[in-house]
C-alpha positions as CSV (number, residue, x, y, z in Angstrom):
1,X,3.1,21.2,-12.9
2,X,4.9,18.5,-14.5
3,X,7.7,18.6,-12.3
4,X,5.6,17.8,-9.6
5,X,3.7,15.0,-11.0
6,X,6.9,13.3,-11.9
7,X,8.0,14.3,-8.5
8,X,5.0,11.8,-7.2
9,X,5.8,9.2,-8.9
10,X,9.2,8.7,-8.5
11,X,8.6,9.0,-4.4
12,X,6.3,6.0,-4.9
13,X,9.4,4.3,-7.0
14,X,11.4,4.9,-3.6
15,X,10.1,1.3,-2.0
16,X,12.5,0.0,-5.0
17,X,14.9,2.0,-4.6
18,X,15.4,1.1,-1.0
19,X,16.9,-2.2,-2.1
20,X,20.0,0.5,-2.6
21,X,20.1,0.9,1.1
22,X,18.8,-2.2,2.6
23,X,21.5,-1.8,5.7
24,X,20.7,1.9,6.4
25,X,17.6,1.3,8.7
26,X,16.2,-1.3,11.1
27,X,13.0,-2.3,10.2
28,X,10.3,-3.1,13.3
29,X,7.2,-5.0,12.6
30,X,4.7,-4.5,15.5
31,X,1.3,-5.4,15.7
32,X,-1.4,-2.5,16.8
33,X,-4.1,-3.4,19.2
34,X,-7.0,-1.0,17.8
35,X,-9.3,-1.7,21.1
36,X,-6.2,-1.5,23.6
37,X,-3.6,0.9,21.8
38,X,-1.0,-1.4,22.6
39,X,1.8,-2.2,20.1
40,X,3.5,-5.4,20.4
41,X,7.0,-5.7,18.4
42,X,6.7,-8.8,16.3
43,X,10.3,-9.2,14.4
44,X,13.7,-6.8,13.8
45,X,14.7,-6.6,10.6
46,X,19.0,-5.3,9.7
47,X,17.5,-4.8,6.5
48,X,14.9,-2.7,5.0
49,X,11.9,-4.2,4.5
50,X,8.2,-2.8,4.0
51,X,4.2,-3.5,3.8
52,X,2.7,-6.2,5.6
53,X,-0.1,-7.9,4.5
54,X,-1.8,-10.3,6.8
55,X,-2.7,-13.9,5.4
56,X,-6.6,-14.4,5.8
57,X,-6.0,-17.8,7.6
58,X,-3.7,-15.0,10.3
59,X,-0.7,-17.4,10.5
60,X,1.5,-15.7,7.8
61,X,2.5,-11.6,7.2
62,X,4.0,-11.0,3.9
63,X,6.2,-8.1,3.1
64,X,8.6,-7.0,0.4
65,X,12.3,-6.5,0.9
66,X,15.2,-5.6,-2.3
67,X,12.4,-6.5,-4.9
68,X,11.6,-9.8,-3.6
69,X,8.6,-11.3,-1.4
70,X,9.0,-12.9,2.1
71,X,6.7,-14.1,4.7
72,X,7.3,-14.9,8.8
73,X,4.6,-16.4,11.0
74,X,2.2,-14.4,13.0
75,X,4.3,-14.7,16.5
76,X,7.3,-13.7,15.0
77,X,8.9,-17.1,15.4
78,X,11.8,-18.1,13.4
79,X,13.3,-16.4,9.9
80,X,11.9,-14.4,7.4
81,X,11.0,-17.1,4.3
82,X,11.1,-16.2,0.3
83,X,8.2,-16.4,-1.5
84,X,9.3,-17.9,-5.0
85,X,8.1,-15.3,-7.5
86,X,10.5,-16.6,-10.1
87,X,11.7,-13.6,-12.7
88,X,9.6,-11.5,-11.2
89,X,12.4,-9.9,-8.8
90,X,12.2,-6.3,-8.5
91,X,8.8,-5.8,-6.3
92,X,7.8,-3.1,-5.0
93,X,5.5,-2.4,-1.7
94,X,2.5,-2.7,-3.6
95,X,1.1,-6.0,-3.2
96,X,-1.7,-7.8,-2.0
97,X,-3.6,-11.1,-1.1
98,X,-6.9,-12.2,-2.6
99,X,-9.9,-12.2,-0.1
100,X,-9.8,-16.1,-0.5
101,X,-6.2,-16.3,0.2
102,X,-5.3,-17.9,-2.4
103,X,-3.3,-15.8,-4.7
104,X,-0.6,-13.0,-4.5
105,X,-0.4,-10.0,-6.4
106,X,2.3,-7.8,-7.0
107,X,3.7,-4.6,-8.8
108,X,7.3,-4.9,-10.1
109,X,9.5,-3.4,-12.7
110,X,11.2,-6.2,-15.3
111,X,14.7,-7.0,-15.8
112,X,14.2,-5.4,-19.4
113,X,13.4,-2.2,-18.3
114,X,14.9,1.1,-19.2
115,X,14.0,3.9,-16.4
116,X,11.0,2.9,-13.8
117,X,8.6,0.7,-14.4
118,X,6.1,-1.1,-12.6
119,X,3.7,-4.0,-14.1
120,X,1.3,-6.2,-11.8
121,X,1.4,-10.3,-11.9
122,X,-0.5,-12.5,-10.2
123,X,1.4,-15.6,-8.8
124,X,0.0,-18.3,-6.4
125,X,0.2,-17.3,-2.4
126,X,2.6,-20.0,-1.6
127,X,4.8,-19.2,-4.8
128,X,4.9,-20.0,-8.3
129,X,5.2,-18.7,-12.2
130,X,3.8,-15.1,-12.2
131,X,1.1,-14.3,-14.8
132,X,1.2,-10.7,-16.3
133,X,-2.2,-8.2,-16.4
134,X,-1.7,-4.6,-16.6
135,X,-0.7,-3.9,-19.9
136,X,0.7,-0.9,-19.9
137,X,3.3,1.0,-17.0
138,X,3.5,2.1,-14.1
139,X,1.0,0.7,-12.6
140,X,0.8,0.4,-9.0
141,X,-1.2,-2.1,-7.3
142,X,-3.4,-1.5,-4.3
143,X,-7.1,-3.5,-4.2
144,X,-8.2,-6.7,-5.1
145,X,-12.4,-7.0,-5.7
146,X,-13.9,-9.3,-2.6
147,X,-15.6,-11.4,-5.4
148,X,-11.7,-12.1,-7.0
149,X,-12.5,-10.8,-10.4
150,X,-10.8,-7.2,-10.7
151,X,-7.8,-5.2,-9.6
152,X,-7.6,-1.8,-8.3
153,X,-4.3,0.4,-9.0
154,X,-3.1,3.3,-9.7
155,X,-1.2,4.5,-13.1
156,X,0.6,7.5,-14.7
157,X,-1.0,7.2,-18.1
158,X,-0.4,10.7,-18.7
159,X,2.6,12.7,-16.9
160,X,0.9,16.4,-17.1
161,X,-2.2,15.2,-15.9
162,X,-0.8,13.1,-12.9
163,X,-2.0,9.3,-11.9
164,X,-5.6,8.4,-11.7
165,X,-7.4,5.3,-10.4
166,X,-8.2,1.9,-13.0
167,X,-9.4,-1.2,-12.6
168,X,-8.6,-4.3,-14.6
169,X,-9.9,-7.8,-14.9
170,X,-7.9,-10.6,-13.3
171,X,-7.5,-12.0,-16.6
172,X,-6.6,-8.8,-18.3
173,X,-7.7,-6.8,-21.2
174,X,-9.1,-3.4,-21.0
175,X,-8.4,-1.0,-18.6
176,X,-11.3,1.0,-16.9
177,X,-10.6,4.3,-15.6
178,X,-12.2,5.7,-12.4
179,X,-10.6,9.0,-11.7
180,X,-10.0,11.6,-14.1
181,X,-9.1,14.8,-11.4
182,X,-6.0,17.0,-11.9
183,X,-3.6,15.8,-9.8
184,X,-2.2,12.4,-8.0
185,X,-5.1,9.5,-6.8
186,X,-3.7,6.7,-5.4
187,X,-4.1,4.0,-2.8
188,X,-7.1,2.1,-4.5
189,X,-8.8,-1.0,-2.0
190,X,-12.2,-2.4,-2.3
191,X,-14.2,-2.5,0.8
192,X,-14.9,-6.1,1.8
193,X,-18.6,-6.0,0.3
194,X,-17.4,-4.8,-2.6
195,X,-19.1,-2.1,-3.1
196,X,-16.6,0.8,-2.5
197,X,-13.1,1.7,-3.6
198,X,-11.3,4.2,-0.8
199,X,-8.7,6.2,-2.2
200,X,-6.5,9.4,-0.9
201,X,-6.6,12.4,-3.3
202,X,-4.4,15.7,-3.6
203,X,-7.5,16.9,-5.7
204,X,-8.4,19.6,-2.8
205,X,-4.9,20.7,-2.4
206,X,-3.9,18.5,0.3
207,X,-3.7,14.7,0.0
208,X,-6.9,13.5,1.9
209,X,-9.2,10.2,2.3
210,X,-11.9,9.6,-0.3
211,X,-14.5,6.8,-1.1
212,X,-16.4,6.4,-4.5
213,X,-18.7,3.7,-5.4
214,X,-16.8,0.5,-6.9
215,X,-18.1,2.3,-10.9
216,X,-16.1,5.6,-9.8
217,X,-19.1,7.4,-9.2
218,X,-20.3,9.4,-5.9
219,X,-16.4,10.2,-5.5
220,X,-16.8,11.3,-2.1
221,X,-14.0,13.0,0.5
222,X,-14.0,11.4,4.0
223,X,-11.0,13.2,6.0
224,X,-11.5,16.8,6.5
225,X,-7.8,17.4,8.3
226,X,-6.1,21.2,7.2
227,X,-2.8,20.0,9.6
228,X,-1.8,16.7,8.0
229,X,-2.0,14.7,4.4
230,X,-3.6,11.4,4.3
231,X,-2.5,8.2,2.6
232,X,-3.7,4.8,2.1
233,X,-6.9,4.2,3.8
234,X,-7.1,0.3,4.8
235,X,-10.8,-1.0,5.4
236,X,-11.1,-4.0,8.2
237,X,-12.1,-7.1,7.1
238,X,-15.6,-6.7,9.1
239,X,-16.0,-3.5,6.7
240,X,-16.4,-1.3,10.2
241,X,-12.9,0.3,10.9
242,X,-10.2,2.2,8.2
243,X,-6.6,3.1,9.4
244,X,-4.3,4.9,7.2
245,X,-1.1,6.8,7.7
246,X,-0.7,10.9,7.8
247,X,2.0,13.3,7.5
248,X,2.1,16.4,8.8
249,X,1.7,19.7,6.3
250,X,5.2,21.0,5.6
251,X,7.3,18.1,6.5
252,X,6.9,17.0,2.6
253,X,4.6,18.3,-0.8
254,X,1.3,16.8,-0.3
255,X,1.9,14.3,-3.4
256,X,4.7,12.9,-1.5
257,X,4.9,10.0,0.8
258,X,8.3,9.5,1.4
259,X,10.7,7.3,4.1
260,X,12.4,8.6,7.3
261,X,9.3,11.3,8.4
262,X,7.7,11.5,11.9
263,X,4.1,9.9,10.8
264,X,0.8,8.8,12.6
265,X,-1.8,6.0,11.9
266,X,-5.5,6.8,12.6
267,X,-8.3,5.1,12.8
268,X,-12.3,6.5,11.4
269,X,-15.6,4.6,11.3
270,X,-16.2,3.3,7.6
271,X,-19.4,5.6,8.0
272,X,-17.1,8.5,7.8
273,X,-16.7,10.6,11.1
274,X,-14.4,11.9,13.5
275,X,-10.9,9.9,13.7
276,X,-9.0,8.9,16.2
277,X,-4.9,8.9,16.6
278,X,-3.7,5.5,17.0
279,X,0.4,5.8,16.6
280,X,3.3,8.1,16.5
281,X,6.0,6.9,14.8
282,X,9.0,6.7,12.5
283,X,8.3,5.7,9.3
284,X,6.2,6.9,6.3
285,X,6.7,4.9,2.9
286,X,6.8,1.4,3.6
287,X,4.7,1.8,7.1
288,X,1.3,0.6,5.7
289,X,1.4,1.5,1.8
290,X,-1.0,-1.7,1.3
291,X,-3.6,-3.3,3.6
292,X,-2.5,-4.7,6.5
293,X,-5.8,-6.2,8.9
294,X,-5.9,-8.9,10.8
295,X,-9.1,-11.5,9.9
296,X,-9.7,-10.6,13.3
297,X,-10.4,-6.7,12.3
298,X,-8.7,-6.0,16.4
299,X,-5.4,-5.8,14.7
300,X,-3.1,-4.4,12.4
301,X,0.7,-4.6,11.6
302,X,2.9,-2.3,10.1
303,X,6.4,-1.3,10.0
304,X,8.5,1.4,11.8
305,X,12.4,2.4,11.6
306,X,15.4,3.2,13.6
307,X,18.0,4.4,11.4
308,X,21.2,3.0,11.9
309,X,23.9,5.4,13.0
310,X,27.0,3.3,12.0
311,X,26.3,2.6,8.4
């Protein structure tokens, strides 16, 4: 049981690790239609990179790429830019924007550290000197409270009993723990009222979508799917839509979510009912680990791969 607890983790340590093989894929970002279906390639990538988020003006998509932050412009115009992050170098595809756009938060390792790690920072949108809040490691950052005040993440705080869900104040301190189920919670975002956290869960033997209330109560499963495990559940910013990624039973353990797998992105009313398949694709970690809207709540980028034969 421990093995595979450890096992979990370290596949979510694999958007670090990619920095190891940043010339071994190329990295699409398109841009999903939800009304149409149609996907629209933004940019190519030669290098790997992972996790848009969409700015809430819609002119900027952030992503992480060999620990460091970039950003490109909406129409795909132009070069990737760095985000100045300062020491904090070694980021992982955990990271996210405040609803008022102002601030960026990431999960990285330090310099200092022996083995993995991951600690969150906060550091201004446009760049700037990272402020530390998580205390303790690895934590992995996923949801930001609509009202600014608290993070949402995940955290190994104890390796036989697997990772549960805490929140934190922006300004630090304590640590509040939500989930307390055998087995690996992750994926952590506030819906944009605030008053929900959805969350995927291996709790039922197969990594599926839940919701609780923003307390941790009324923990609640919302995808019901024997044939595929389901990961990171991304609610639009009009609170009606939530599209998150699945992989199909046997192509990995069900606390996995690693790179290089034949995945799909579907789509469920925030009410809960019956999903619909949006894309096919090749991807998997990296694709849409954190959320990934439009302000427009029509679209939604994420990333697919073509593995480069040559390298």
């Amino acid at each position: 049981m421990k093995r595979f607890f450890l096992l979990s983790m370290l596949c979510m340590a694999i958007g670090v690790q990619a920095q190891q093989q940043q010339n071994t894929v190329t990295s699409i970002l398109e841009v999903l239609d939800i009304q149409t279906g149609e996907r629209k390639v933004l940019k190519e990538f030669n290098y790997h990179a992972e996790a848009p988020n969409w700015t809430r003006d819609g002119k900027w998509i952030y992503f992480n790429s060999g620990g460091l932050i970039y950003k490109i412009d909406t129409e795909g115009k132009g070069d990737a830019r760095l985000v100045d992050t300062q020491f904090v170098s070694k980021c992982n595809n955990d990271h996210i924007l405040s609803f008022d756009g102002k601030w960026l938060a990431v999960s990285s390792s330090t310099n200092a550290s022996s083995g993995y790690s991951s600690y969150v920072y906060v550091i201004p949108v446009e760049g700037g000197t990272p402020r530390l809040v998580t205390p303790y490691s690895p934590s992995f950052l996923h949801g930001w409270s609509p009202d600014g005040k608290t993070l949402a993440y995940c955290a190994f705080r104890d390796y036989q009993a697997g990772a549960d869900i805490y929140t934190i104040s922006i300004d630090g301190g304590d640590e509040v723990q939500l989930t307390s189920a055998p087995g690996l919670d992750d994926g952590p975002e506030y819906s944009p009222d605030g008053k929900h956290i959805w969350f995927n869960s291996v709790r039922t033997g197969l990594m599926q979508v839940w919701r609780m209330n923003a307390d941790g109560s009324e923990q609640t499963q919302m995808t019901f799917d024997e044939t595929r495990n389901a990961w990171f559940p991304h609610v639009s910013p009009d609170g009606k839509q939530v599209i998150y990624i699945t992989y199909h039973v046997g192509d990995l353990e069900p606390g996995q979510h690693l790179a290089n797998k034949n995945v799909e992105l579907w789509l469920m009313p925030a009410t809960g009912g019956q999903p619909k398949r949006m894309v096919e694709l090749f991807g998997g970690q990296g694709t849409i680990n954190t959320n990934s809207w439009a302000p427009d709540s029509r679209h939604v980028a994420f990333f697919s791969y073509r593995l480069n034969e040559n390298k």
